[in-house]
N, C-alpha and C positions, 0 to 999 in steps of 0.2 A: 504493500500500500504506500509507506513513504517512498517507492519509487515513480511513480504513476506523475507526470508531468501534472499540473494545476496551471490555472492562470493566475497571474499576481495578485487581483483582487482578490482573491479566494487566499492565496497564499499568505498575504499582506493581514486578513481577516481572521484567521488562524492563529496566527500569532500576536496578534491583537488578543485573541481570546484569552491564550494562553499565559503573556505576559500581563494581563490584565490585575491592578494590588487594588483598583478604586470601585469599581460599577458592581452592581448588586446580576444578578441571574435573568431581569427580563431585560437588562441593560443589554446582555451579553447575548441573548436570547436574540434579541433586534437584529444585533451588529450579523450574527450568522446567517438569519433570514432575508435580511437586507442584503448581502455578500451573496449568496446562492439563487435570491431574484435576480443582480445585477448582472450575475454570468449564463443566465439561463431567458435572459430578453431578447428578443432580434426583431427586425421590423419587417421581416416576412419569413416562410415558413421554408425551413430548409430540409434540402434532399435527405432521405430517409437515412444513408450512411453518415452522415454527419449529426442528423437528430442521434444515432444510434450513439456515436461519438461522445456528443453533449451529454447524454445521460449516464454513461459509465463515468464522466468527471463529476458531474454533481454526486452521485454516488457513491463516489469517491472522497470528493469533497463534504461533504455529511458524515462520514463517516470518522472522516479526521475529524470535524469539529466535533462531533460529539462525543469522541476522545478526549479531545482539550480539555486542559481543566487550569482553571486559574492561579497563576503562579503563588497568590497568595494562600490555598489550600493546601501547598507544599509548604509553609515555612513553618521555618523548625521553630520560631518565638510562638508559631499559633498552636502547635502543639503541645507546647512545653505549657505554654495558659490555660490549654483544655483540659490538659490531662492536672492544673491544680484546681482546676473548678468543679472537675468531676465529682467532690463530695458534694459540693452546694448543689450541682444538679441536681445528686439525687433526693436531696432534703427538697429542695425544691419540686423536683413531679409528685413527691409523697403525698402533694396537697393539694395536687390540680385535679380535676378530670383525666380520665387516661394516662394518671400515673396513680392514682386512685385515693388516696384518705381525703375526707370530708373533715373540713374543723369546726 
């Protein structure tokens, strides 16, 4: 798969995703949907082997993005934070709905 040629846009959008530390999931959500309509527009309808073309890249390209994952899910400070909060979680769901005690 990461052999598979892409257009820039798509490529450029990718790594957008991936190097992404700021924008929340429908941010990122947009930027991919927006990237895969912008390579998959044409103003008129083209020969079947080329439609056939087009589709193995956008399917290719969806499939990198939804690989991607935001660089900021890899850092090691956010892990090192979750895993000290992880008590207070769970005192915390003990009290909600669907983690279950009534106070």
């Amino acid at each position: 798969m990461p052999d598979d040629p892409l257009p820039a846009t798509l490529t450029e959008a990718i790594s957008q995703i991936t190097n992404d530390r700021e924008h929340g999931a429908s941010w990122l959500a947009r930027v991919a949907a927006q990237a895969l309509a912008a390579a998959s527009t044409f103003d008129s309808p083209l020969p079947p082997a080329e439609a056939k073309a087009l589709l193995e890249t956008l399917h290719s390209a969806a499939k990198r993005i939804a690989a991607a994952r935001p660089a900021w899910r890899r850092s090691p400070t956010r892990r090192r934070a979750s895993g000290r909060l992880a008590p207070l979680n769970e005192q915390v769901m003990g009290r909600w709905p669907g983690g279950a005690q009534s106070t």
